[in-house]
C-alpha positions in Angstrom: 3.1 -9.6 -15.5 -0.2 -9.6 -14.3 -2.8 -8.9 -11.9 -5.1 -11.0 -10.0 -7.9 -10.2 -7.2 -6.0 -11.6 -4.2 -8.0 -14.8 -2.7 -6.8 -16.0 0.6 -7.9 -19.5 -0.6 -5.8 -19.5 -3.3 -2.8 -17.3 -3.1 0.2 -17.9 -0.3 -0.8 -15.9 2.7 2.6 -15.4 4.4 4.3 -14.2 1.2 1.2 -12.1 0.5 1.5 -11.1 4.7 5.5 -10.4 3.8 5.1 -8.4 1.5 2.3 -6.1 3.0 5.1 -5.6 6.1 7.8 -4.6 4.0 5.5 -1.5 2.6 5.1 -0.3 6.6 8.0 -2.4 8.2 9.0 0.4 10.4 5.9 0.9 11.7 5.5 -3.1 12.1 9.0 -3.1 13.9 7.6 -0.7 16.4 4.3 -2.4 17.5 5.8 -6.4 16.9 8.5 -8.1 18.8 10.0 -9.5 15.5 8.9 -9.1 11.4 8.1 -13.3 11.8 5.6 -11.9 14.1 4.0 -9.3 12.5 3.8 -11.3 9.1 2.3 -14.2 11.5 -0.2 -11.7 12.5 -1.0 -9.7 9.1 -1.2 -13.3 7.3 -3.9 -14.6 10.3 -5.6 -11.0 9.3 -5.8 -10.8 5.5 -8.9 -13.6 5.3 -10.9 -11.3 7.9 -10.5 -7.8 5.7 -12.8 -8.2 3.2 -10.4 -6.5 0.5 -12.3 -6.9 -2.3 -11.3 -6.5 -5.8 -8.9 -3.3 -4.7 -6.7 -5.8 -3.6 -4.2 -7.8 -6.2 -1.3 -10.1 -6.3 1.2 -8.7 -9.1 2.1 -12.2 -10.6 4.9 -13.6 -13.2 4.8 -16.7 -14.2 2.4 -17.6 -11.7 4.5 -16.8 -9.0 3.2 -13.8 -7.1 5.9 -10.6 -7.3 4.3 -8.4 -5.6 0.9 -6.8 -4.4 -1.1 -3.7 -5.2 -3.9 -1.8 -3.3 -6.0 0.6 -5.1 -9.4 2.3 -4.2 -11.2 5.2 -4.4 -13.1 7.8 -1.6 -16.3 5.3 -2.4 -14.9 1.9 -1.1 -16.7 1.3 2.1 -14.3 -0.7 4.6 -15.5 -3.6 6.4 -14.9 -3.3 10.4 -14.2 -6.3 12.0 -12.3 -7.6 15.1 -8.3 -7.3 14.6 -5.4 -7.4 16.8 -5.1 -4.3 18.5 -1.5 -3.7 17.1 -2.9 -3.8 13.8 -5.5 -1.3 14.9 -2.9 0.7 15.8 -1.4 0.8 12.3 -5.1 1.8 10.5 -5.0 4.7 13.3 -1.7 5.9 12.7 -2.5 5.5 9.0 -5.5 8.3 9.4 -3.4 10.9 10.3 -0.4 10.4 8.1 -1.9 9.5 4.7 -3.2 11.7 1.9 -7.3 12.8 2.0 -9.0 11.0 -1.0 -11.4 13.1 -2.7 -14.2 11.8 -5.2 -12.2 11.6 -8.3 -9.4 10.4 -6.8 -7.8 7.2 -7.1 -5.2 6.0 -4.1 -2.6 4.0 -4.3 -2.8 2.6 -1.0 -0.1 -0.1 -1.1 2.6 -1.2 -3.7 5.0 -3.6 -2.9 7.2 -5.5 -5.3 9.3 -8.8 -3.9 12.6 -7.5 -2.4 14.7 -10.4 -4.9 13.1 -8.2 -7.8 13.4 -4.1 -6.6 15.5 -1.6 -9.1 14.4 -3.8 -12.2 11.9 -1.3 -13.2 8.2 -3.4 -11.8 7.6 -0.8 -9.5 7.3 2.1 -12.0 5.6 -0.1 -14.1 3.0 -0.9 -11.5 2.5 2.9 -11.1 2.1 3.2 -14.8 -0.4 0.6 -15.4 -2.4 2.4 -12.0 -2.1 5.3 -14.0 -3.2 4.0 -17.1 -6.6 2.5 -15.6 -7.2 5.6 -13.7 -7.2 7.5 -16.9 -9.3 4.9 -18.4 -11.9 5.1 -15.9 -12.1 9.1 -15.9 -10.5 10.1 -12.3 -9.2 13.5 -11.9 -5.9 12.6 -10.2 -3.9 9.5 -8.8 -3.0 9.9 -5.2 0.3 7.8 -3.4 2.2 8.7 0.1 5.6 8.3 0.3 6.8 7.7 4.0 9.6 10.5 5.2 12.3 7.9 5.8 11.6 6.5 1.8 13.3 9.0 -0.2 13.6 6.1 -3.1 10.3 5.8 -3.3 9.2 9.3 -3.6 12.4 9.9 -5.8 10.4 7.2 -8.3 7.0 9.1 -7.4 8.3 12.5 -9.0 10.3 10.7 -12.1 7.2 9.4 -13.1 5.3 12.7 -12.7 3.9 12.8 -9.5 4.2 16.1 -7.2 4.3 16.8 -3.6 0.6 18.6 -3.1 0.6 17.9 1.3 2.4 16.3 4.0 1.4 14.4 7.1 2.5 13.5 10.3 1.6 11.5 13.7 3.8 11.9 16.5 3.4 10.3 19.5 6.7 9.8 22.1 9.5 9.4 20.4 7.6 7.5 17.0 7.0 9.8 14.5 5.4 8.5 11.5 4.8 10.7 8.3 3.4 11.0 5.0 4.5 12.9 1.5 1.1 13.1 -0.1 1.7 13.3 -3.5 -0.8 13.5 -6.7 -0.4 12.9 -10.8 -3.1 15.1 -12.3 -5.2 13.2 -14.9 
C-alpha cells in the first residue's frame, strides 16, 4: 500500500469523486437528487480545489483503494467558485467538525473502497497518519466521527483515540454532527 499526492490528470476522477461521497453520503443524499449526481458534481469539482499535497490516493497495485486528507491549522484553503450544494457541505462542515489547533494534525477525510472495508486498511491508514504525525512533532492527531457512524468511532477508540468535543448543525429536520476525537502525541 501506498500513498500518492492525488493529480486530477492522472488519477480516475469519478472513483476518486466516489469515494469522497461515501465519507459524507448522508449529507450528499440530502442536497443531491441521486449519489450518480453528487459524484458527477464532486468529480467536476476536485480539479478546481487546489488540494495540494494534503490530498492522496491510497493505492495497491496501482489501483487506487482509497483516499486520505490530512492537514494542519496552517493550510490556507483556496476559494474558488463551486456549486452551491457543495458550499453547502463546507458550511455545514464548520459547525460540525473538530477546531484544529497549531500542533494539531486532522484527519479530514479517510475513505477506503467499499469492496475492501473490515480487512484492517482503515486502521492501518490511521496508523501510518499517526506515525508521520509523530514524526513531524505534532501534539495530537484530530478525526470526527459522524453520530450515525458508530463503526467508525468504534475503530477511532480501539486504536486509541478519545472523545475530547462534540458538534452539531441542525437545521429543519437535518441534523448533522460531529464526535471530535484526539490521539495525544
Amino acid at each position: 500500500m501506498r500513498y500518492e499526492t492525488f493529480d486530477s490528470q492522472k488519477h480516475d476522477l469519478t472513483k476518486v469523486a466516489k469515494l469522497v461521497y461515501d465519507v459524507d453520503f448522508r449529507t450528499f443524499d440530502m442536497l443531491f437528487k441521486t449519489p450518480e449526481s453528487a459524484v458527477r458534481c464532486i468529480a467536476k469539482d476536485l480539479p478546481k480545489r487546489g488540494l495540494g499535497d494534503y490530498f492522496k490516493v491510497i493505492l495497491e497495485d496501482d489501483q487506487i483503494i482509497g483516499v486520505l486528507m490530512v492537514y494542519n491549522s496552517r493550510v490556507s484553503h483556496r476559494f474558488y467558485l463551486k456549486s452551491p450544494r457543495l458550499l453547502i457541505v463546507d458550511i455545514l462542515d464548520h459547525f460540525a467538525l473538530a477546531d484544529i489547533e497549531d500542533d494539531d494534525l486532522y484527519l479530514a477525510e479517510v475513505a477506503i473502497d467499499s469492496r475492501l472495508r473490515g480487512q484492517g486498511i482503515g486502521g492501518k491508514v490511521v496508523c501510518d497518519v499517526i506515525e508521520y504525525a509523530k514524526s513531524k512533532g505534532y501534539k495530537r492527531v484530530t478525526i470526527d466521527a459522524d453520530f450515525r457512524n458508530h463503526g467508525a468511532k468504534r475503530l477511532y477508540e480501539r486504536l486509541g483515540f478519545s472523545q475530547f468535543n462534540k458538534k452539531s448543525v441542525k437545521i429543519g429536520k437535518f441534523e448533522r454532527g460531529m464526535y471530535n476525537l484526539e490521539y495525544k502525541l
